[in-house]
C-alpha positions as CSV (number, residue, x, y, z in Angstrom):
1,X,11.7,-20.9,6.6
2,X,10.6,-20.5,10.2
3,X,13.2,-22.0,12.7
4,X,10.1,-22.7,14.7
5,X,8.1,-25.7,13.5
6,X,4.7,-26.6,14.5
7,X,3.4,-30.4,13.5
8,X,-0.9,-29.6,13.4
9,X,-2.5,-33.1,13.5
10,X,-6.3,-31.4,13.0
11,X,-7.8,-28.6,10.8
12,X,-8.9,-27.7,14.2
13,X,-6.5,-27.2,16.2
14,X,-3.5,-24.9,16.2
15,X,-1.2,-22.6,18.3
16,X,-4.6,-20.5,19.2
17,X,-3.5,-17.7,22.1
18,X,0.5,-19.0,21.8
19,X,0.1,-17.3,18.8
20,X,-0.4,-14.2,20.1
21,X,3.0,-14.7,22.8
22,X,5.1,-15.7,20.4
23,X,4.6,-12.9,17.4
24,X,4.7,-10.5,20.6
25,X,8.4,-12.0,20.6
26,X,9.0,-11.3,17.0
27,X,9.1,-15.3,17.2
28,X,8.1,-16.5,13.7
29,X,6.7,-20.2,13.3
30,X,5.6,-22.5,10.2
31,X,2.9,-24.6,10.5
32,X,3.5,-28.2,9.3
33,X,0.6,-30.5,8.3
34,X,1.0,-34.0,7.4
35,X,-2.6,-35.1,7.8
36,X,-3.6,-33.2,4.8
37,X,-3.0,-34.4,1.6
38,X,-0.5,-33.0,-0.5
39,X,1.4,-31.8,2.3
40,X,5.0,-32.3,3.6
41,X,6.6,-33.6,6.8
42,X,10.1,-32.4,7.4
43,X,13.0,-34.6,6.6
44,X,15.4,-32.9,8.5
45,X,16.2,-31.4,11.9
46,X,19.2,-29.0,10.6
47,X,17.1,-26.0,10.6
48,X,14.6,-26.9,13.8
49,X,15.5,-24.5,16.7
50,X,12.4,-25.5,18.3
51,X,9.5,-27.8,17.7
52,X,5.7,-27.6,19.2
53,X,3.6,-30.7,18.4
54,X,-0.4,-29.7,19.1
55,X,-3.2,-32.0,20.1
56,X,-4.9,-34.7,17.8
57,X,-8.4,-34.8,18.4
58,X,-9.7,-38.6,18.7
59,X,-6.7,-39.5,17.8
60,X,-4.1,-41.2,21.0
61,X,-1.2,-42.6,21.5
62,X,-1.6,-45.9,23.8
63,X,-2.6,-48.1,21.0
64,X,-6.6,-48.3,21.0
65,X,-6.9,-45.6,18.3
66,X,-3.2,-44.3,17.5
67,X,-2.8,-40.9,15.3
68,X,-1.3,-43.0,12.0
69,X,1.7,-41.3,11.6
70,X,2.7,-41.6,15.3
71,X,5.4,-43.8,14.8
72,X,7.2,-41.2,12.1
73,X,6.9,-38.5,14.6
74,X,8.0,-40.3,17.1
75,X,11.2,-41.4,15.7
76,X,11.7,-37.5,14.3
77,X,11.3,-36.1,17.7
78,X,13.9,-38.6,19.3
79,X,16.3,-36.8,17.0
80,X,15.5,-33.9,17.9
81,X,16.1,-34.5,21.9
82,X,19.3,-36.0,20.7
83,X,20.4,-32.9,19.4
84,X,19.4,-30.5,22.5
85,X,16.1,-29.1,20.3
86,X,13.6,-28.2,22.5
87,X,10.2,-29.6,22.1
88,X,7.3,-28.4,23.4
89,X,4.2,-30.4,23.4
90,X,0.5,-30.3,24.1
91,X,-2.4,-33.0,24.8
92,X,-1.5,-35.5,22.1
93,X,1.9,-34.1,21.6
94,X,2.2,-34.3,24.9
95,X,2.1,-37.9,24.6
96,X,4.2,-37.8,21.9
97,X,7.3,-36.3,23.7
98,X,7.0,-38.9,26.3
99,X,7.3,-42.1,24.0
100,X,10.4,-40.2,22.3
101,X,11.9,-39.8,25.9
102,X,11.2,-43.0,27.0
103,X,8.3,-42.7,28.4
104,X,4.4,-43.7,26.9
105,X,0.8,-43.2,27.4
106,X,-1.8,-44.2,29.6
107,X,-4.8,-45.6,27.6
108,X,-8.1,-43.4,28.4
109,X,-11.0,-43.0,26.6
110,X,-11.7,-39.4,24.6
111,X,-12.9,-37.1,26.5
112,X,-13.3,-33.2,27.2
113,X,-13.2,-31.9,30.6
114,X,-12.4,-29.0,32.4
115,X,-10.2,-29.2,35.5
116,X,-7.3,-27.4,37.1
117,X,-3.4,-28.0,37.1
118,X,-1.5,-27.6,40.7
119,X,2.0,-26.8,40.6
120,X,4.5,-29.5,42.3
121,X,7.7,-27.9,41.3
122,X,7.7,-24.0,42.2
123,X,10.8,-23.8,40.1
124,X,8.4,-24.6,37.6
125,X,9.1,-22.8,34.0
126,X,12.0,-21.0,35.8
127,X,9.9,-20.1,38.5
128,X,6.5,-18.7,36.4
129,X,4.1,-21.6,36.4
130,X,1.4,-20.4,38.0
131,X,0.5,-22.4,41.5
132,X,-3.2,-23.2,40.2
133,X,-3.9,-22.9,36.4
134,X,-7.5,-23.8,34.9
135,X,-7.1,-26.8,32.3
136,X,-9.6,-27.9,29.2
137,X,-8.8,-31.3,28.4
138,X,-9.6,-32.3,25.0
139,X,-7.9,-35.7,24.2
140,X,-7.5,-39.5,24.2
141,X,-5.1,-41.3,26.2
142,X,-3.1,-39.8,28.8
143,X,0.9,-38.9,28.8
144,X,3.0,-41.1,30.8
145,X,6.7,-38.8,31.4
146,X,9.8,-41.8,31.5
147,X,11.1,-41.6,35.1
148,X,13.3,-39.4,34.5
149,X,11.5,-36.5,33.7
150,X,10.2,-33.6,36.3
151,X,6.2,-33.3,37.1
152,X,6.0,-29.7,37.2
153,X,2.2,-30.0,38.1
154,X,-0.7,-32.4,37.9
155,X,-4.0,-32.5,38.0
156,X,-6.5,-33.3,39.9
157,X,-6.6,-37.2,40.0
158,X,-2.7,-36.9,40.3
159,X,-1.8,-37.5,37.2
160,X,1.4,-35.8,35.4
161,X,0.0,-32.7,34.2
162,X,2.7,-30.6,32.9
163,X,6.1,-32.0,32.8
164,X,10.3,-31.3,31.8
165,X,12.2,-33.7,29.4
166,X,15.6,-32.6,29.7
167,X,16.9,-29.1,30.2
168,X,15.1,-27.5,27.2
169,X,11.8,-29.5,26.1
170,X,8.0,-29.4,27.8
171,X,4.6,-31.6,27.6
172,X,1.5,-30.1,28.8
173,X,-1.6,-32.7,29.1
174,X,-3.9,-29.7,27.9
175,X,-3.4,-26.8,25.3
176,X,-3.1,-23.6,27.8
177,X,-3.7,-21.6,24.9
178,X,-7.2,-23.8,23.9
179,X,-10.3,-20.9,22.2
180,X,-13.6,-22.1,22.6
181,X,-13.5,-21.9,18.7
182,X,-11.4,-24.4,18.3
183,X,-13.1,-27.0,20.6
184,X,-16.4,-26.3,18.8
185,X,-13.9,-27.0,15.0
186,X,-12.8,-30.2,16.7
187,X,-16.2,-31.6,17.0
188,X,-17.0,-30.3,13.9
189,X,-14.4,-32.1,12.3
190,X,-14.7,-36.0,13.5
191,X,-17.5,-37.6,13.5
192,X,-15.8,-39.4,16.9
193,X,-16.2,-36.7,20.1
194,X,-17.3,-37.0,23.6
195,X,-20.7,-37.0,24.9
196,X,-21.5,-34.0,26.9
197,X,-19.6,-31.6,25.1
198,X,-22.2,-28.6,25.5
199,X,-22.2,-28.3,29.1
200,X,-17.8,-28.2,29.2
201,X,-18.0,-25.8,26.7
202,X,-20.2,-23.5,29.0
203,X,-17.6,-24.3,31.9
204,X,-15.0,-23.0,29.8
205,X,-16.4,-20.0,28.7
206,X,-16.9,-18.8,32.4
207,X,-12.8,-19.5,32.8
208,X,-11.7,-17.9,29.7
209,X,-10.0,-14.9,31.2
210,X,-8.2,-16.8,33.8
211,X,-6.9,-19.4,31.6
212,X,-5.9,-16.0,29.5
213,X,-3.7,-14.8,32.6
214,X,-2.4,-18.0,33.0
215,X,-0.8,-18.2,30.2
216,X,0.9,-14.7,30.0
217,X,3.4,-16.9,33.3
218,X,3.5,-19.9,31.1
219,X,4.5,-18.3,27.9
220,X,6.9,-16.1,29.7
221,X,8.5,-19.4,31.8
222,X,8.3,-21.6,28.5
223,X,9.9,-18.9,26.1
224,X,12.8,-19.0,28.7
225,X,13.2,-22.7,29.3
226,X,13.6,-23.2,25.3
227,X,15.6,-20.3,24.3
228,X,13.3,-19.5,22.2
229,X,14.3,-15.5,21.6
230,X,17.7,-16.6,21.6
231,X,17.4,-19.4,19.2
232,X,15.6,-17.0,17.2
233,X,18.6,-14.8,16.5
234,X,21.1,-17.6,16.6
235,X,19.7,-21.0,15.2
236,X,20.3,-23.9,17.2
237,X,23.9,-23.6,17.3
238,X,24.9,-25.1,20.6
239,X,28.2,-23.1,21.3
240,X,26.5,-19.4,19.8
241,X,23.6,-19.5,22.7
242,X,25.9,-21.3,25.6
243,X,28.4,-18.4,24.4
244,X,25.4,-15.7,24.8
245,X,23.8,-17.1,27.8
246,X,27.7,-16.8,29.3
């Protein structure tokens, strides 16, 4: 099994472009999917070196219209902070990560716009978030970091964009890796999506290649921040990467 584990709350969306960074890697990843039936959500941290929870639609997390197994992860990703696994997050998981941590979300209606990021932190991702990064917003709610944590950007109305939980774990209010397809398979799939969809998804398509470049800085920042090609060789065992890192 994958040490890298990836909770999908929709058929729609998915790793997309990470993909792409983390295979370059020789990373390998398992895709978990509790919302369909049949399937499994995992019991145990032991083998986690890193965990990446994806959007969820319609779905939020400040209590008008909460993804139904939110609780479960919740309480599964607090383990995992507690034992120094990173966890990387995105739009819903985002918001996820930050009730783990302490923190919450913001309620907001669904909606799908696209803005920009600005970095506040230029060590940002070791020093590789890009200063201005286009952003497509597909989500409910809003993540609210606990105090604690580091605003590596936000956006536009000043809210936390992209943010640090510790030494080792990331939420990003927006998929930097979003396709175009997978927008179009998320309003596909609920009958619940925001009005006006048409018009963002010709806004996006014009920013494709610049959210593309983006992301080679991000991946290359966030592969560093987790470990991940160390973890990848040597499991999560705390002493075997402080002893390669040394």
């Amino acid at each position: 099994m994958p040490a890298v584990q990836v909770i999908q709350h929709t058929d729609g969306e998915y790793l997309g472009r990470v993909e792409d960074h983390l295979e370059g890697r020789g990373i390998a990843f398992q895709y978990v999917r509790p919302h369909v039936a049949g399937s499994w959500f995992p019991e145990s941290i032991e083998d986690i070196s890193c965990l990446f929870l994806m959007g969820g639609g319609p779905w939020g997390g400040a209590g008008v219209k909460n993804l139904p197994i939110i609780m479960e992860e919740v309480s599964f990703v607090e383990k995992c902070l507690a034992a120094e696994i990173p966890v990387v997050g995105f739009g819903l998981g985002s918001q996820i990560l930050c009730h783990a941590a302490g923190g919450g979300s913001d309620a907001r209606d669904l909606s799908f716009d696209l803005t920009e990021f600005v970095r506040t932190d230029d060590n940002g991702l070791n020093g590789f978030l890009p200063e201005r990064m286009p952003a497509a917003v597909y989500m409910r709610d809003w993540p609210k970091p606990p105090s604690a944590a580091k605003i590596l950007a936000r956006d536009l109305e000043d809210r936390p964009a992209v943010f640090q939980i510790g030494e080792r774990s990331v939420g990003f209010a927006s998929h930097p890796g979003f396709k175009l397809g997978m927008i179009e398979d998320l309003i596909m799939e609920f009958d619940d999506f925001p009005p006006d969809t048409g018009d963002t998804l010709l806004q996006m398509h014009a920013v494709q290649n610049d959210m593309e470049d983006a992301l080679v800085y991000i991946m290359t920042g966030l592969v560093q921040v987790t470990e991940l090609m160390q973890r990848q060789k040597l499991g999560r065992n705390p002493a075997a990467l402080k002893s390669c890192a040394a």
